[in-house]
Residue frames as a rotation matrix with the C-alpha (Angstrom) as fourth column:
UNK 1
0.577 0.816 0.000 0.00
0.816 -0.577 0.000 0.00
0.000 0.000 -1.000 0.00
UNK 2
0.110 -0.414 0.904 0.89
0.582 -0.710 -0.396 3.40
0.805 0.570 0.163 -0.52
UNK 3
-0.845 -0.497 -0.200 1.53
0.508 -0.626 -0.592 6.15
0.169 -0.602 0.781 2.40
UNK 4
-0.468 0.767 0.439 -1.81
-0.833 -0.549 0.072 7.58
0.297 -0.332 0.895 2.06
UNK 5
0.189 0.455 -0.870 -3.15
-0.278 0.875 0.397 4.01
0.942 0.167 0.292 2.37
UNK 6
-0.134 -0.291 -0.947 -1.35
0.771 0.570 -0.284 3.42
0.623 -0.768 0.149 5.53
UNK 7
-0.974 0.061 0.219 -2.15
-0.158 -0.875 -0.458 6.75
0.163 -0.481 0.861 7.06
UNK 8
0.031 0.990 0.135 -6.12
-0.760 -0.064 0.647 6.06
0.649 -0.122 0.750 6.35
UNK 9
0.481 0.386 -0.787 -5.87
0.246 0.803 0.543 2.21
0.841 -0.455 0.292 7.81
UNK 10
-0.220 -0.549 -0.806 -3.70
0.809 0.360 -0.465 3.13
0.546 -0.754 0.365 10.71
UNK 11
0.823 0.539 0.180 -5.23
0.363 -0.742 0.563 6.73
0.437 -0.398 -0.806 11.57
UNK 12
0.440 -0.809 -0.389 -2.05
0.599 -0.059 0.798 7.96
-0.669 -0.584 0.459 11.56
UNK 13
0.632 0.156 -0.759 -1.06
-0.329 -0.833 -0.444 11.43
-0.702 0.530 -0.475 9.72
UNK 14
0.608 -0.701 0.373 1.22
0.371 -0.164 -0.914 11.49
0.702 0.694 0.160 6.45
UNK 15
0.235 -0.878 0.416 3.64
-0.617 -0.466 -0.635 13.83
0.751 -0.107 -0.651 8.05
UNK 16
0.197 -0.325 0.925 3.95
-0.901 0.311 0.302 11.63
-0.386 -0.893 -0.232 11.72
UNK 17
0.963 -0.015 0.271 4.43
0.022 1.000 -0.022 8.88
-0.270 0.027 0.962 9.73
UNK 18
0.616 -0.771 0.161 7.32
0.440 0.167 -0.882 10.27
0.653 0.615 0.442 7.94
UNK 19
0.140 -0.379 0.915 8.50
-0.903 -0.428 -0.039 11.35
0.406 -0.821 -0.402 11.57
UNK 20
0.590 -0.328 0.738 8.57
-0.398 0.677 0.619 8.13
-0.703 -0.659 0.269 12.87
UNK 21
0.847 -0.507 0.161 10.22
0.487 0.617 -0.619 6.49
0.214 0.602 0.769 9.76
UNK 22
0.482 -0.724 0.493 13.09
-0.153 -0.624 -0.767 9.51
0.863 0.294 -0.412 10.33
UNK 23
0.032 -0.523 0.852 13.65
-0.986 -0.154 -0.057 8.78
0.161 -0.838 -0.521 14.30
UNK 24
-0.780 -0.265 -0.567 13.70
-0.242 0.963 -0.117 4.46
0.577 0.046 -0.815 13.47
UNK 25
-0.409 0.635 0.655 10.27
-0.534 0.416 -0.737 3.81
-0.740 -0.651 0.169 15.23
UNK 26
0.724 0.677 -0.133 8.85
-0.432 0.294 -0.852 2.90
-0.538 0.675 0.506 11.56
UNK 27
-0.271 -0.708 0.652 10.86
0.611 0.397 0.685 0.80
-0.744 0.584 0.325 9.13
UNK 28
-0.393 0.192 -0.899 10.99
-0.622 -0.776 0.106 2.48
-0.678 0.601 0.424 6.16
UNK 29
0.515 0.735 -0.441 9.04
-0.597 -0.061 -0.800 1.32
-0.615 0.676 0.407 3.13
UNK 30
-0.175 -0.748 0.640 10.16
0.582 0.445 0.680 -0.82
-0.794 0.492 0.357 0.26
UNK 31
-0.166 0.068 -0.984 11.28
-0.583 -0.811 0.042 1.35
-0.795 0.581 0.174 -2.64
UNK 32
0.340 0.803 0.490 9.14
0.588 0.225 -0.777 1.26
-0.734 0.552 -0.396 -5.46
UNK 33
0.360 -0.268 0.894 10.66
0.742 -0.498 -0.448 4.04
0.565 0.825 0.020 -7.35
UNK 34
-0.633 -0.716 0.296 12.49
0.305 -0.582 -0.754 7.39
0.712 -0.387 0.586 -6.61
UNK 35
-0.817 0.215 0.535 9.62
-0.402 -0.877 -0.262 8.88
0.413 -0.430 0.803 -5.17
UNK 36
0.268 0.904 0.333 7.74
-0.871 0.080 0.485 6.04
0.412 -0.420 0.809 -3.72
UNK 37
-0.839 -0.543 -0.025 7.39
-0.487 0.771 -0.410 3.43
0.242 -0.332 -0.912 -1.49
UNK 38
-0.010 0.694 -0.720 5.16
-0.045 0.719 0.694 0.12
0.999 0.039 0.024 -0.62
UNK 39
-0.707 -0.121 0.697 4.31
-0.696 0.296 -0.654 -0.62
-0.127 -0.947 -0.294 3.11
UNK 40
-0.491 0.392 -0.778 2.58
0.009 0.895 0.445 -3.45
0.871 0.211 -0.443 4.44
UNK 41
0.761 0.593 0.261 0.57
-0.243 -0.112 0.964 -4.75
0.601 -0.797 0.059 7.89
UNK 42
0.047 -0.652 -0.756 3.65
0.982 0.168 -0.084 -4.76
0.181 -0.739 0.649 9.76
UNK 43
-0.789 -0.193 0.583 3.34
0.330 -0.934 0.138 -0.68
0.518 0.302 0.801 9.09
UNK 44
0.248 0.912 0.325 -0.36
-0.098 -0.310 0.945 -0.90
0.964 -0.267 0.013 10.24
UNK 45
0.527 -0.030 -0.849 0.84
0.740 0.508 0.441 -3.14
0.418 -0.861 0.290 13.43
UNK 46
-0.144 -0.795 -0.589 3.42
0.962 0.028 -0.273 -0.87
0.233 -0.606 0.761 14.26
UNK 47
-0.511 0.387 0.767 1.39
0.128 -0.848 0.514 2.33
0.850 0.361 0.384 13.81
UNK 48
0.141 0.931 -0.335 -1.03
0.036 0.334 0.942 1.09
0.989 -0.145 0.014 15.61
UNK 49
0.407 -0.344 -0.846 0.77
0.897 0.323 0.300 0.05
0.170 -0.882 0.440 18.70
UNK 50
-0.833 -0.503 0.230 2.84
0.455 -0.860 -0.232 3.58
0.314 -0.088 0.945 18.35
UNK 51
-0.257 0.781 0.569 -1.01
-0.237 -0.622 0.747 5.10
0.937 0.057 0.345 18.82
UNK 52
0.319 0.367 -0.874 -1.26
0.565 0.667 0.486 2.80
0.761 -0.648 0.006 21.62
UNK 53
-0.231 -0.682 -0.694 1.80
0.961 -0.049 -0.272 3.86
0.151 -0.730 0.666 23.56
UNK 54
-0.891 -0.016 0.454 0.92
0.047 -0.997 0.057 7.94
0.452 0.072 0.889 22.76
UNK 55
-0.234 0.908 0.348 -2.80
-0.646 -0.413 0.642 8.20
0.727 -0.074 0.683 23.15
UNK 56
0.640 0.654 -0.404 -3.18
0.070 0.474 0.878 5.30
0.765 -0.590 0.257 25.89
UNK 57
0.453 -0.559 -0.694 -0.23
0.891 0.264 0.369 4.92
-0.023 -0.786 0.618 27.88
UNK 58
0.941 -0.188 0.281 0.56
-0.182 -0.982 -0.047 8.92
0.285 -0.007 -0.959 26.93
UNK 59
0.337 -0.936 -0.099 4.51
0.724 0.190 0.664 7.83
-0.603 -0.295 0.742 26.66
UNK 60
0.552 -0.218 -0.805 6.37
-0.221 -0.969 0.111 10.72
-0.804 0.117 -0.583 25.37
UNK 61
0.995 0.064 -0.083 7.77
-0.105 0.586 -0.803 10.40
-0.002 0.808 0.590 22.10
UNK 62
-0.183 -0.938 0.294 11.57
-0.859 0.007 -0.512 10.59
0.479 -0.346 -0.807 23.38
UNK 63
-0.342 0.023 0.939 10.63
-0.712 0.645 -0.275 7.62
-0.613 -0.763 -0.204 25.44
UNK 64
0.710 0.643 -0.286 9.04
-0.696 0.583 -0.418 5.71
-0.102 0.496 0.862 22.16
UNK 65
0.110 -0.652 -0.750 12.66
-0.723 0.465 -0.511 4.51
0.682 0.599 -0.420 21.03
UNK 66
-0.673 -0.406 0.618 13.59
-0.726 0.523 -0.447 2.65
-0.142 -0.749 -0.647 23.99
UNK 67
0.052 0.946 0.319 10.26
-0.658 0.273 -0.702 0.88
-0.751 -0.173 0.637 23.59
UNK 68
0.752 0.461 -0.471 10.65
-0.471 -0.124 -0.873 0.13
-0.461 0.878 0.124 20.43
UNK 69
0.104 -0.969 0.223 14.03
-0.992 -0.119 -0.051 -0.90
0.076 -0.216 -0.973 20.39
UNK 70
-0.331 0.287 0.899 12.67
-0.926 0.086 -0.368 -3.53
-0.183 -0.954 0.237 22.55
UNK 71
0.513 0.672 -0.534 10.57
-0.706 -0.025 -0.708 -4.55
-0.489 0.740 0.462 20.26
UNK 72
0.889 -0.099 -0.448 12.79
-0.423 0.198 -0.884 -5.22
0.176 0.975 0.134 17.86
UNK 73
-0.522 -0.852 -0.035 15.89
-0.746 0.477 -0.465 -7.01
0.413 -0.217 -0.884 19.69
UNK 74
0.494 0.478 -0.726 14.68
-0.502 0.839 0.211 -10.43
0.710 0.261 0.654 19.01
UNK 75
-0.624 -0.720 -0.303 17.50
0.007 0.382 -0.924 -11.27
0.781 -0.579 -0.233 21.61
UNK 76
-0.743 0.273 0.611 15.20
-0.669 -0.333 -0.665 -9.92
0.022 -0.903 0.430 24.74
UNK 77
-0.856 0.503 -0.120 12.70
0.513 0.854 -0.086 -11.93
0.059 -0.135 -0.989 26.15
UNK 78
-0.397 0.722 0.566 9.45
0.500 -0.347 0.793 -11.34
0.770 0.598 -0.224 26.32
UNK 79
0.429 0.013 -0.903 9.96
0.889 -0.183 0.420 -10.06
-0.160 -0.983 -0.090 30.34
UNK 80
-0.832 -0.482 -0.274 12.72
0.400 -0.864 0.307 -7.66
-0.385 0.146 0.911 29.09
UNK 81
-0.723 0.303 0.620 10.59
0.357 -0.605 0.712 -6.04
0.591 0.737 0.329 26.31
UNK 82
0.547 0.837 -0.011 7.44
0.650 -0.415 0.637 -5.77
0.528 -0.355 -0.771 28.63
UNK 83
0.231 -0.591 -0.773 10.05
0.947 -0.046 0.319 -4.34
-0.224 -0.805 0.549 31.09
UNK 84
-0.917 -0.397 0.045 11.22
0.391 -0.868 0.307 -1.46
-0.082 0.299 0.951 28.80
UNK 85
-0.160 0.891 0.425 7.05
0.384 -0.341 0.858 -0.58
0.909 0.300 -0.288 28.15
UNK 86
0.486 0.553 -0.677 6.29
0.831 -0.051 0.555 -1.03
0.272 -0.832 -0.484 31.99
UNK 87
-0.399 -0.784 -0.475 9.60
0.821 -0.536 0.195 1.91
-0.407 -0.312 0.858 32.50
UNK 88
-0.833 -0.008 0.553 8.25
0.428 -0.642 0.636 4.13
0.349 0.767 0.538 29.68
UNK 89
-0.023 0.960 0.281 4.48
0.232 -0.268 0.935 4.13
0.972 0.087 -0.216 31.36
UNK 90
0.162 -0.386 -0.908 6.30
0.958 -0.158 0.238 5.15
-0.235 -0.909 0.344 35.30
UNK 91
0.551 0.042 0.834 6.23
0.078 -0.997 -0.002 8.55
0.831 0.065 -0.552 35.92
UNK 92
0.104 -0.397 -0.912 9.09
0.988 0.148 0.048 8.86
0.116 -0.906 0.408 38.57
UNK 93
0.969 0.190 -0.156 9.47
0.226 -0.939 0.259 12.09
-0.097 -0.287 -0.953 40.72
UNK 94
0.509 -0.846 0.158 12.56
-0.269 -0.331 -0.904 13.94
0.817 0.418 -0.397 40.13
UNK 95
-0.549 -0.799 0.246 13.98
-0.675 0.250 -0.694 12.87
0.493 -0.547 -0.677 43.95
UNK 96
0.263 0.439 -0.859 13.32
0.238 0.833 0.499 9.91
0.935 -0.336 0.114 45.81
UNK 97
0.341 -0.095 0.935 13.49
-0.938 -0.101 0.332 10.57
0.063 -0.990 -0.124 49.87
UNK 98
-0.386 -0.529 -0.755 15.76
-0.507 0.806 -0.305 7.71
0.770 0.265 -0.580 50.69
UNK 99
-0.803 0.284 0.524 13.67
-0.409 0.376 -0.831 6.90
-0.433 -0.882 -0.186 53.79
UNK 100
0.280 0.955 -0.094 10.50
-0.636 0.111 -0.764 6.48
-0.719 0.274 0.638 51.56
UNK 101
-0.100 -0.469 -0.877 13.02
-0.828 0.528 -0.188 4.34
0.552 0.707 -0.442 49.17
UNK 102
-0.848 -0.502 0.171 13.93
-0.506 0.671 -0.541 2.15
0.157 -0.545 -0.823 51.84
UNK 103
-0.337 0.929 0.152 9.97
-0.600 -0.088 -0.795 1.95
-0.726 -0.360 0.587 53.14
UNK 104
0.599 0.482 -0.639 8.85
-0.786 0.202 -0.584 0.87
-0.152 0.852 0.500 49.05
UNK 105
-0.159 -0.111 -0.981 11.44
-0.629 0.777 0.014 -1.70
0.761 0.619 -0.193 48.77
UNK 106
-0.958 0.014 0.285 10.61
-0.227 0.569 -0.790 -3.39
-0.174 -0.822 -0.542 52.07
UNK 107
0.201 0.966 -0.160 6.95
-0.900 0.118 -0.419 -3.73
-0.386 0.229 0.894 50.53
UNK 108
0.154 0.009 -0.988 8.30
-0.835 0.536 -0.125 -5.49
0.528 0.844 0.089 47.68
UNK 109
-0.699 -0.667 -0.259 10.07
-0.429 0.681 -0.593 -7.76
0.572 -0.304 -0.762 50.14
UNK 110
-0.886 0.219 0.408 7.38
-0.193 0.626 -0.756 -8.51
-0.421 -0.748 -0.512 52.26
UNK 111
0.346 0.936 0.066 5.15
-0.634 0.285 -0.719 -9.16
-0.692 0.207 0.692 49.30
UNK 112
0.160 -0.511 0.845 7.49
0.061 0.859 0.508 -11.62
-0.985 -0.030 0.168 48.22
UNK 113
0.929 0.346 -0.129 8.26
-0.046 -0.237 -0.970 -9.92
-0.367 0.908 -0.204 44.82
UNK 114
0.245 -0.935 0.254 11.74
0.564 0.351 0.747 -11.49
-0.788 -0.040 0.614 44.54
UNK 115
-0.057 -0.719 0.692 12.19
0.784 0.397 0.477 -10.77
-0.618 0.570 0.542 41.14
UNK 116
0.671 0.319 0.669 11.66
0.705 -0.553 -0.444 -7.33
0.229 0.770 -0.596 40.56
UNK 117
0.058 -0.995 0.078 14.94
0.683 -0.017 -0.730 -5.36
0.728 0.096 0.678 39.71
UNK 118
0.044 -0.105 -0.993 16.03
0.999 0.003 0.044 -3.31
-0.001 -0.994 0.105 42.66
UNK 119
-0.726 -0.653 -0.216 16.52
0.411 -0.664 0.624 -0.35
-0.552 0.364 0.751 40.22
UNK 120
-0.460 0.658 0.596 13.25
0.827 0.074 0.557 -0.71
0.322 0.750 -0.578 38.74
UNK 121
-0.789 0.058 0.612 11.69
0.003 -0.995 0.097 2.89
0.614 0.078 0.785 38.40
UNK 122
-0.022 0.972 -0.236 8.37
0.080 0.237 0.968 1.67
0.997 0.003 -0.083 39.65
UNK 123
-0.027 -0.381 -0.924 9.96
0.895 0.403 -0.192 1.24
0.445 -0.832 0.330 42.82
UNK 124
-0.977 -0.191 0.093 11.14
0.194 -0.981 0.017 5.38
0.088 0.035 0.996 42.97
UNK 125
-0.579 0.714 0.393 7.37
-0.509 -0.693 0.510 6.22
0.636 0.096 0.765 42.21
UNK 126
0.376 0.803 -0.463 5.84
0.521 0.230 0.822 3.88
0.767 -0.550 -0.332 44.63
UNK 127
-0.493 -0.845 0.208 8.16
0.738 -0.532 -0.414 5.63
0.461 -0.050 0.886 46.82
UNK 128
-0.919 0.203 0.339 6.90
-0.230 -0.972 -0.044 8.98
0.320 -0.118 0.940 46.30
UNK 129
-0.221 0.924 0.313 3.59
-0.407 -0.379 0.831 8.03
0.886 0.057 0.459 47.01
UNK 130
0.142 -0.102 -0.985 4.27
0.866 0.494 0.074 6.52
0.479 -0.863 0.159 50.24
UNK 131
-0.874 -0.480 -0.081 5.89
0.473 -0.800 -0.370 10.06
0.112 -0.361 0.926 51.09
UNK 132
-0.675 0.569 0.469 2.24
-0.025 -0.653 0.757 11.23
0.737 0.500 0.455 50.24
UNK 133
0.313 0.907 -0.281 0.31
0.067 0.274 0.959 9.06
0.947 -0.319 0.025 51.99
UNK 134
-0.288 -0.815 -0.503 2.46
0.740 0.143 -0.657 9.11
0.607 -0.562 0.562 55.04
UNK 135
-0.876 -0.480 0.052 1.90
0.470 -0.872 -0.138 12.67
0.111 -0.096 0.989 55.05
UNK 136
-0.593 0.781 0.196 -1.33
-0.181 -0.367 0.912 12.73
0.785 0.506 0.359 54.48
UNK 137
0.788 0.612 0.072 -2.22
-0.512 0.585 0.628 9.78
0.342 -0.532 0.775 56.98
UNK 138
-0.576 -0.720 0.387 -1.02
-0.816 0.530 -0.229 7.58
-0.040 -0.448 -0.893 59.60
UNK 139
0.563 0.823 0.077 -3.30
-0.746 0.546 -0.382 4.73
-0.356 0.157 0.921 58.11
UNK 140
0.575 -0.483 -0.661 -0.33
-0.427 0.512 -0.745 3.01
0.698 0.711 0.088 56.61
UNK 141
0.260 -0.535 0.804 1.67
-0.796 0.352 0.492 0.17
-0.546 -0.768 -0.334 58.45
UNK 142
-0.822 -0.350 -0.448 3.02
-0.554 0.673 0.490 -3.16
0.130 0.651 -0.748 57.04
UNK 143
-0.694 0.673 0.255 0.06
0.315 0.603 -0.733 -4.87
-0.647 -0.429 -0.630 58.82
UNK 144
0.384 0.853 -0.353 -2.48
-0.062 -0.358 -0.932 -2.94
-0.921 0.379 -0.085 56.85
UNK 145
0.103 0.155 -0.983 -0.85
-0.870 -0.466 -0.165 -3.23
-0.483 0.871 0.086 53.87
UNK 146
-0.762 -0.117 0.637 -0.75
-0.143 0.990 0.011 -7.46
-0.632 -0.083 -0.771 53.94
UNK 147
0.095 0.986 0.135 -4.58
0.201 0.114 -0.973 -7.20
-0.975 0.119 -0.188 52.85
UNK 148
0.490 0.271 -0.829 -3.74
-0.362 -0.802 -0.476 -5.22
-0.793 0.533 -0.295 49.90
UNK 149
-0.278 -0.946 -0.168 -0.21
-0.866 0.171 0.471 -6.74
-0.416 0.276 -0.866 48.86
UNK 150
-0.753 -0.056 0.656 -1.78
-0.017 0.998 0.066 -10.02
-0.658 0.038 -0.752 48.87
UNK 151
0.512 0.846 -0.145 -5.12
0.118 -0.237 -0.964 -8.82
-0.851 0.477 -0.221 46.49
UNK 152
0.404 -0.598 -0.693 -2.57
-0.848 -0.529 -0.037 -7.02
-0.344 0.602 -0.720 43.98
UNK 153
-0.582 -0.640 0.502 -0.12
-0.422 0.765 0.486 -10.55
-0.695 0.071 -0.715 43.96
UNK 154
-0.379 0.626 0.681 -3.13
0.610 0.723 -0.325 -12.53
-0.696 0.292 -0.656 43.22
UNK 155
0.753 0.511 -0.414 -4.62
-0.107 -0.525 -0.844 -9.69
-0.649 0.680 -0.340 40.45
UNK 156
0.487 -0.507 -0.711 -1.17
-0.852 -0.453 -0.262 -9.21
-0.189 0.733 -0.653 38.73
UNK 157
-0.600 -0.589 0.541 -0.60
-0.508 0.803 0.311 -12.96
-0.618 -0.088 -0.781 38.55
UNK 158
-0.128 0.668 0.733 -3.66
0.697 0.586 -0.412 -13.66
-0.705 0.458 -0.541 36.88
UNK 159
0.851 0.404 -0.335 -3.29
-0.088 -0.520 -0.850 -10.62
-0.517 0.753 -0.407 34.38
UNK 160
-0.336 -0.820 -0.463 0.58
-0.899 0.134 0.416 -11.60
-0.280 0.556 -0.783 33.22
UNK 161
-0.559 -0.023 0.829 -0.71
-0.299 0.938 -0.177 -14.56
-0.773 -0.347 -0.531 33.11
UNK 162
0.057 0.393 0.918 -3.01
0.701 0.639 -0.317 -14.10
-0.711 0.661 -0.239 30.17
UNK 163
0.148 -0.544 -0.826 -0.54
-0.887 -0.443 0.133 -12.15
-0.438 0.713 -0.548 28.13
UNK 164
0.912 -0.379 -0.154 0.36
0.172 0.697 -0.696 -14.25
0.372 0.608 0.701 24.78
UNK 165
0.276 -0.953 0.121 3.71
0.353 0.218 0.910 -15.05
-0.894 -0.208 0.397 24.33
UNK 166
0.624 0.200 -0.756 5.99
-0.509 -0.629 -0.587 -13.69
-0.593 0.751 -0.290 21.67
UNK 167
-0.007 -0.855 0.518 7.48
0.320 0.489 0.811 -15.27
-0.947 0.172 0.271 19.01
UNK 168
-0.280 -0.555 0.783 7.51
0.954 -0.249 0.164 -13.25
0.104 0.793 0.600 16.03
UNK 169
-0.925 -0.166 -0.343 7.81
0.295 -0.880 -0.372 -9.67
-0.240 -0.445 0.863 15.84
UNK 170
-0.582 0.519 0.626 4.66
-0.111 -0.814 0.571 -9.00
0.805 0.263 0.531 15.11
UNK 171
0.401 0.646 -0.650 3.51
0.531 0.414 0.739 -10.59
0.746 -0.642 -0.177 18.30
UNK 172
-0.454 -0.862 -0.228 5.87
0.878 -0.388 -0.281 -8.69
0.154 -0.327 0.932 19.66
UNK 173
-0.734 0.287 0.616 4.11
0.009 -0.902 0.431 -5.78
0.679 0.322 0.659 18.91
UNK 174
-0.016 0.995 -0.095 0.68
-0.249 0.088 0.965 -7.19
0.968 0.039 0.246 19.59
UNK 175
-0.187 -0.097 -0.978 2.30
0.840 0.500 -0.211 -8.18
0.510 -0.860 -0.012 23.38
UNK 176
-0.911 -0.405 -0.079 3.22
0.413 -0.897 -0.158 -4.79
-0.007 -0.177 0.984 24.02
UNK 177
-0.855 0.336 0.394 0.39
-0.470 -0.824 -0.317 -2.81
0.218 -0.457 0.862 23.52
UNK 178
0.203 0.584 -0.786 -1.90
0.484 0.638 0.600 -5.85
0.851 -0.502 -0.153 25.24
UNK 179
-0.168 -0.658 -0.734 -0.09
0.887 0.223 -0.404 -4.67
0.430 -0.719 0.547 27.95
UNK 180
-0.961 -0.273 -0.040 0.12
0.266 -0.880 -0.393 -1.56
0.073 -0.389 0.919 27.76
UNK 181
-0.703 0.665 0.253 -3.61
-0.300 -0.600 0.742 -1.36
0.645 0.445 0.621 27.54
UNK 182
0.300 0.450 -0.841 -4.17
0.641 0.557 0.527 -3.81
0.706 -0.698 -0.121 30.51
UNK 183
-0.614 -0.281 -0.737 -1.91
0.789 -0.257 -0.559 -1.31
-0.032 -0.925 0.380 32.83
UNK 184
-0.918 0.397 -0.008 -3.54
-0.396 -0.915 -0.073 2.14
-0.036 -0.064 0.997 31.88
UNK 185
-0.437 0.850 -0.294 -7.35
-0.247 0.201 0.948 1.06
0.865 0.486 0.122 30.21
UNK 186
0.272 0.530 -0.803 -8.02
0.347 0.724 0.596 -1.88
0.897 -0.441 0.013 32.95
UNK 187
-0.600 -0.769 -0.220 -5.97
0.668 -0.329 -0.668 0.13
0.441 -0.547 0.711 35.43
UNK 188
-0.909 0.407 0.085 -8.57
-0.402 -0.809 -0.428 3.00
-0.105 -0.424 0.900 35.45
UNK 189
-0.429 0.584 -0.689 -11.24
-0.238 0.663 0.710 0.34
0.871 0.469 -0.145 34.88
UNK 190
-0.318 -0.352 -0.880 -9.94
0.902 0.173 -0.395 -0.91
0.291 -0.920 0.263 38.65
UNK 191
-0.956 -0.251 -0.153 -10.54
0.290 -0.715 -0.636 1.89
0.050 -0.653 0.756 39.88
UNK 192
-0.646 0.762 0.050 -13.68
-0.733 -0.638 0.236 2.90
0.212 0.116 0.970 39.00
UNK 193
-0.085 0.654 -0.752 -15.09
-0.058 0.750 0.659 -0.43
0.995 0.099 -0.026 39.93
UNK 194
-0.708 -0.407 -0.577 -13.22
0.643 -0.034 -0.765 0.03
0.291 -0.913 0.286 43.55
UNK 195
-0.955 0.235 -0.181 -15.15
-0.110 -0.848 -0.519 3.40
-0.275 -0.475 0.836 43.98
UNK 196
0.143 0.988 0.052 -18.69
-0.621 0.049 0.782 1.62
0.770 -0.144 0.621 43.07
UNK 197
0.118 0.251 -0.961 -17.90
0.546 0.792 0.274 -1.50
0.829 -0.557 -0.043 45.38
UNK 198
-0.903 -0.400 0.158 -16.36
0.162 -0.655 -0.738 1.71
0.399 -0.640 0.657 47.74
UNK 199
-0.401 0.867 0.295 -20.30
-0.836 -0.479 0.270 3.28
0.375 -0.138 0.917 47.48
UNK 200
0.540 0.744 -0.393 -21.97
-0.164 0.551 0.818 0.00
0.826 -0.377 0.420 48.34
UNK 201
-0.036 -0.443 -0.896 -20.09
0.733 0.598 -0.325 -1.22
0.680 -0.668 0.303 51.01
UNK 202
-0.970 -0.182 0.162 -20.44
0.069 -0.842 -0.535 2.18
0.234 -0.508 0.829 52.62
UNK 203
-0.325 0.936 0.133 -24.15
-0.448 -0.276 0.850 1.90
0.833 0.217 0.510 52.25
UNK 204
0.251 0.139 -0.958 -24.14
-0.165 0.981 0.099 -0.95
0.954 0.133 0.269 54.05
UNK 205
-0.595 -0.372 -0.713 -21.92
0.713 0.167 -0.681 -0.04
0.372 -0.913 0.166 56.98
UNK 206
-0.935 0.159 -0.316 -23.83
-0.035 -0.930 -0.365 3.31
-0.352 -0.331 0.876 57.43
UNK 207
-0.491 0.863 -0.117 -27.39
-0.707 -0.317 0.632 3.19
0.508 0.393 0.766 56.48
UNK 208
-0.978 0.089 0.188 -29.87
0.099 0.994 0.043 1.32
-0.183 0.061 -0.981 57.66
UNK 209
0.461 0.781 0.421 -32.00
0.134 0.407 -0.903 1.49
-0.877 0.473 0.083 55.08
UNK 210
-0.089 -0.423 0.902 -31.07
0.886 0.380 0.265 1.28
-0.455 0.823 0.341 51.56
UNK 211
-0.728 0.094 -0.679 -30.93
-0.478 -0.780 0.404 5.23
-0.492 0.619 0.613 49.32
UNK 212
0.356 0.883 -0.307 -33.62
-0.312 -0.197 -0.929 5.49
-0.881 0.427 0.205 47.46
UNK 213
0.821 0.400 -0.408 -33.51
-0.466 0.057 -0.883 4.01
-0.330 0.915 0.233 44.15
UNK 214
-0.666 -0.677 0.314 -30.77
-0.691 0.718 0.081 1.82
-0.281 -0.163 -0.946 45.14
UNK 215
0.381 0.483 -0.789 -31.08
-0.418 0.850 0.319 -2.09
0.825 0.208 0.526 44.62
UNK 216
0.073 -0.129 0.989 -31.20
-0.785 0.604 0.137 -4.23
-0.615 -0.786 -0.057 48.06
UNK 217
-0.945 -0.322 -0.053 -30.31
-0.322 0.947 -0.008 -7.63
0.053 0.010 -0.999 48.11
């Protein structure tokens, strides 16, 4: 297909395509002549998944390459590659209070998350939000956060869990922005289910009768 062809199927402009083909997120085309070229549905896939990472997981486009990279070293497993996505979609604060460092990896440790790197940004921003909540409240303790740690284990074991596997690059792709649409999409999904089950359960402890135009059991 032509450039305008792959711009309509992938909803991706003419000119951002020839931006990504210039900074190596897009392969380039096969030439067809001086002034043209042929793409294919590895162009759509990778378009596609670029739309993913911008417009869902809102990764900056300085942060695409690394991603992408990823991607495309057939050498990495399919842990590494998710690894460079899960970095790209981590907003870390510019300093990390080393007391609130120390605090975030003792979580990890006492939710038995052996294998997650010790360096791993994710760490840095849980971190900072310990520093929040901390600050905010004295509701936080290791004891109270067993309940939670152990909900989360048992959620993010059964969503890696039904990630494909990759074995050719276009699954590659198609791992990636699975992913990335299970952390952000189903992420704020999670949440918004938390804050109805939040409203009933509150009904419950406090009312005793049901709100109007509620549904009792």
């Amino acid at each position: 297909m032509r450039i305008s062809e792959l711009a309509e199927q992938s909803g991706v402009t003419v000119a951002t395509i020839k931006y990504y083909v210039r900074e190596g997120l897009l392969p380039p085309g096969s030439k067809m002549g001086e002034r043209r070229a042929e793409y294919g549905d590895r162009h759509v896939a990778r378009l596609r998944l670029l739309r993913v990472l911008r417009e869902v997981g809102d990764i900056p486009v300085s942060d695409l390459k690394q991603v992408v990279d990823a991607i495309d070293n057939e050498s990495l497993s399919t842990h590494e590659m998710n690894g460079a996505a899960y970095d790209a979609l981590v907003r870390t604060p510019g300093a990390v209070n080393a007391e609130m460092r120390a605090l975030a990896t003792q979580v990890v440790q006492e939710a038995g998350w052996t294998r997650v790197r010790p360096e791993s940004p994710a760490i840095d921003h849980l971190a900072g939000l310990l520093g929040v909540v901390l600050d905010l409240s004295a509701m936080f303790d290791m004891n109270h956060a067993a309940t939670y740690l152990g909900l989360i284990d048992a959620l993010a074991a059964y969503e890696v869990g039904r990630l494909n596997t990759a074995e050719r690059i276009e699954d590659r792709d198609a791992v990636v922005q699975q992913m990335v649409i299970g952390q952000v999409v189903f992420g704020q999904l999670l949440l918004s289910l938390r804050r109805i089950a939040h409203e009933h359960h509150s009904a419950l402890r406090f009312f005793d009768e049901p709100p109007a135009g509620t549904h009792p059991d």
